[in-house]
N, C-alpha and C positions, 0 to 999 in steps of 0.2 A: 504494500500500500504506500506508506513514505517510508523517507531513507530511515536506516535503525537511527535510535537516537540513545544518548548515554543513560543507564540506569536510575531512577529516583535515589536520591542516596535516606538509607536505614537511619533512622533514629533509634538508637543502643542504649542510650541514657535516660532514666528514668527522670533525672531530672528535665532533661528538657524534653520531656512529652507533657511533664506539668507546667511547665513554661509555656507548651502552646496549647494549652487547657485553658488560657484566660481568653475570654471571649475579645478583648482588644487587640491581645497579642497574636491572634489567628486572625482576624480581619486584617491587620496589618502584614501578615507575611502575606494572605490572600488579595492584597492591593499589590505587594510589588510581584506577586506571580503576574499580573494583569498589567501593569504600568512599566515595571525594569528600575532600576533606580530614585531613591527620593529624599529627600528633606524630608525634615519633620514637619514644617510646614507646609506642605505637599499633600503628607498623610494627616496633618488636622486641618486643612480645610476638606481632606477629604472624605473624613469620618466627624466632622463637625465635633473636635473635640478639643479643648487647646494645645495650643504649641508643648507647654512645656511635658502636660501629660504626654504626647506623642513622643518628644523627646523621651521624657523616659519608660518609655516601652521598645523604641527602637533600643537604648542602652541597654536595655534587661535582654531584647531578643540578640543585641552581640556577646553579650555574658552566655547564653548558651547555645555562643557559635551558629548561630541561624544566621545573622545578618554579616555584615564588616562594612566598613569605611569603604568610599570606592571615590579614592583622591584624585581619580584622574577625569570624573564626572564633575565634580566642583569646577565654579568660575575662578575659584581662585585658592589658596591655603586654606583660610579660614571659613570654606564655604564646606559644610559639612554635608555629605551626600551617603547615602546606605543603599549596597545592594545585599541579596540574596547570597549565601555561601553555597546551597543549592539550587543552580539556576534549573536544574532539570527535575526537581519536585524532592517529595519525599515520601518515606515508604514507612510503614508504620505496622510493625509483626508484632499485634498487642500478646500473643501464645508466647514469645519468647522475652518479648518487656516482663510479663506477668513474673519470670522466673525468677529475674536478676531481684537484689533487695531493695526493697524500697519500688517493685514495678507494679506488685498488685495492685497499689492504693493509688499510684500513678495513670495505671489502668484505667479505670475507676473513674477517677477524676476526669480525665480526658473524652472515656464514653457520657459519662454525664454531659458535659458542654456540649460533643458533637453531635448526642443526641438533640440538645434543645434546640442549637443550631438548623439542623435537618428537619425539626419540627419549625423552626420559627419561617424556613424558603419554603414548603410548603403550604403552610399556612398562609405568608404572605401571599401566593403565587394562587391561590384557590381566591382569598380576599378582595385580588386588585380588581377593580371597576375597568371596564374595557378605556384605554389610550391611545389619543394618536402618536405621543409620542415615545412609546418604548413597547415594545412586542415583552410577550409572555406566553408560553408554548408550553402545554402540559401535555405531556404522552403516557401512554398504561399501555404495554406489550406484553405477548407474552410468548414465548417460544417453547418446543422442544429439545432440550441439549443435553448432553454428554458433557463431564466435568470439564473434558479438554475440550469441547467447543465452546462453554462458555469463559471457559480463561481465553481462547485465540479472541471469542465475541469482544468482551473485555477489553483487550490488548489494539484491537483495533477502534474500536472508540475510542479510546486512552489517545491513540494514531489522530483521528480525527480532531479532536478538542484541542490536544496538542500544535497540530497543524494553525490552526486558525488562533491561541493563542500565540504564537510566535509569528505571524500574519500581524495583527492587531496591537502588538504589544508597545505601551508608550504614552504617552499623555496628551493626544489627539483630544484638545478641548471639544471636538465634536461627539466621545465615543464613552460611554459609562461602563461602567464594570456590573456585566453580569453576572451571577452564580447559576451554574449548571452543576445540579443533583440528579445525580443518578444511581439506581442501586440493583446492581445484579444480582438475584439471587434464588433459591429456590423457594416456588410461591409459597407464602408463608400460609402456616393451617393457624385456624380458630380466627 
């Protein structure tokens, strides 16, 4: 489908799965997946939150090595800019977080949030009154698969979304940041 592209790198550390357990600090990795590098001021006009809170949640997400400095994106020395230290995502093996100490409750934590997360895009996305200006697409599918054709199905979505975010990605004052939820799995009973 598209060229291979390099691996989501593993999160190993319990600590920072609780780091991206805070509902700010995931919106703001989930902006610069969409955007590429930014100011803090970038990210609180863009989650309407002020500066200096932004600042320090971008300093919290380079404490656990999610973000870094990216000095050569600044107008100048003192112009502080943050990109991603995973520009190609990341992967997240909550069976084997669970093991290490301190992962169960890390676990935990982090399904909490991404749950409410996942509920709060659906809920928004069933809520919104029809717009002229911003599409909203609900799909319900449902197929027959084999484990390995739903990991290739997977893999090529993963392909597709990818594609069009590295297409789009940037601070095109004309272009807002989507979320696309999607969940493969086997139809759930009850």
């Amino acid at each position: 489908m598209s060229e291979e592209r390099a691996p989501a790198q593993p999160v190993r550390d319990p600590t920072v799965l609780r780091g991206l357990a805070h509902p700010v600090r995931s919106r703001i990795v989930d902006e610069m997946y969409a955007t590429g590098p930014v100011r803090a001021a970038d990210i609180a006009r863009d989650l309407g939150i002020p500066a200096n809170q932004a600042s320090f949640h971008l300093r919290q997400l380079a404490k656990y090595g999610l973000v870094e400095e990216a000095p050569d994106a600044g107008r100048d020395r003192r112009d502080r800019v943050w990109q991603l230290t995973a520009r190609t995502g990341l992967s997240i093996d909550v069976g084997d977080l669970a093991t290490v100490p301190g992962g169960r409750a890390a676990v935990d934590l982090w399904r909490q949030q991404a749950s409410a997360w996942a509920h709060g895009v659906v809920d928004s996305a069933y809520r919104r009154e029809p717009d002229d200006a911003v599409t909203v697409h609900i799909s319900a599918s449902t197929v027959r698969l084999t484990k390995d054709e739903a990991a290739r199905m997977a893999a090529e979505l993963d392909d597709v979304v990818q594609a069009w975010a590295d297409r789009t990605r940037g601070r095109d004052g004309d272009r807002s940041t989507y979320a696309l939820f999607s969940v493969l799995q086997p139809y759930p009973e009850g």
